[in-house]
N, C-alpha and C positions, 0 to 999 in steps of 0.2 A: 633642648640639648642637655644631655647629661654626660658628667666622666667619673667613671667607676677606677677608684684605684683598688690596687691587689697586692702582695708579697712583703708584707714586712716583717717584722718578727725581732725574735733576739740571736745575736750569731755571734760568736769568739770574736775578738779579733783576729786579724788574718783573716777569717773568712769571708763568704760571699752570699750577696743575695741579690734575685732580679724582681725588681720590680715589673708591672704591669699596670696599665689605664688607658682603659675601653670608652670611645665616644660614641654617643647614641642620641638619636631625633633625627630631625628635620636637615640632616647636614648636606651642602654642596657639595664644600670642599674643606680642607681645614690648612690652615699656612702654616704657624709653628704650631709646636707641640714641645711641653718645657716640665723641665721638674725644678722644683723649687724646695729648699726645705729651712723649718724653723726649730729651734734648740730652745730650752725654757730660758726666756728672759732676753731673748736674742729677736733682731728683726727678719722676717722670711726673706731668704736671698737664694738666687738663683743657683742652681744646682749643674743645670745642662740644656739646653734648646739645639734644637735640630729641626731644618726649613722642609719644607715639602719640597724639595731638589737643590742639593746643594749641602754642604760641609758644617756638621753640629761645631757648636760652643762650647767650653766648659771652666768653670771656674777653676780659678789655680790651684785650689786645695785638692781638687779630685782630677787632675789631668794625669790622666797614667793609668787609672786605679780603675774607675766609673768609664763606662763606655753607651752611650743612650743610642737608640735604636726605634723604628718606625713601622710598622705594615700598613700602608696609606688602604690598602685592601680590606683591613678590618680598622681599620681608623683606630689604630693602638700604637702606644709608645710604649716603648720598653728601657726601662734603667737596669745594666748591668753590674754591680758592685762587686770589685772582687778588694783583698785586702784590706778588710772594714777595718778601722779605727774609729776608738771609744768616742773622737770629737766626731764620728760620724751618726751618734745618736742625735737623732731627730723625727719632729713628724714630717715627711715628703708627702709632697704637693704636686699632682702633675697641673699644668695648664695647659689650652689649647687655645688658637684664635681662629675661630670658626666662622664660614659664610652660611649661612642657613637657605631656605626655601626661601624666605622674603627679600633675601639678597641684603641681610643685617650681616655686616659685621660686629666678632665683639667676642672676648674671652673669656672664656668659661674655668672654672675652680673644679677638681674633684677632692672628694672629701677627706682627705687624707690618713697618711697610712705608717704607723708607728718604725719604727726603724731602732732596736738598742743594740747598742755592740760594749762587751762586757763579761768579763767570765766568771 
């Protein structure tokens, strides 16, 4: 199993960016699906999680702003980021917990994806 993240970049504040990460293999089914992110010098903390049925998470820094999103169809989550702030430079991290073909559970990391906000 693999997870391809996509979308980051450098953007104003104020502005917005959507992330994207694609899971691919041997997959069943997948439970959550979660972004994560880390800031230099800082511990990786949760960002947003969102169940396969059922009402996403999100951290207090980003509730308002960030909006995460799913197509269990192409086994992709999506992070919506609108009025980015400079504390929201970091590298994001999607994760997933994934049932595979051998009926393992167990969470998988994609390799993350630059995020600066800065003008």
């Amino acid at each position: 199993v693999q997870l391809q993240a996509s979308g980051g970049g450098l953007v104003q504040p104020g502005g917005s960016l959507r992330l994207s990460c694609a899971a691919s293999g041997s997959i069943v089914s997948i439970n959550y699906m979660s972004w994560y992110r880390q800031a230099p010098g800082e511990h990786r903390g949760l960002v947003a999680k969102i169940p396969s049925g059922g009402s996403a998470v999100y951290a207090g820094s980003v509730k308002g702003r960030f909006t995460i999103s799913r197509d269990n169809a192409k086994n992709t989550v999506y992070l919506q980021m609108n009025s980015l702030k400079p504390d929201d430079t970091a590298v994001y991290y999607c994760n997933a917990e994934v049932r595979d073909i051998y009926y393992t559970t167990r969470a998988y990391w994609g390799q993350g994806t630059q995020v600066t906000v800065s003008s």
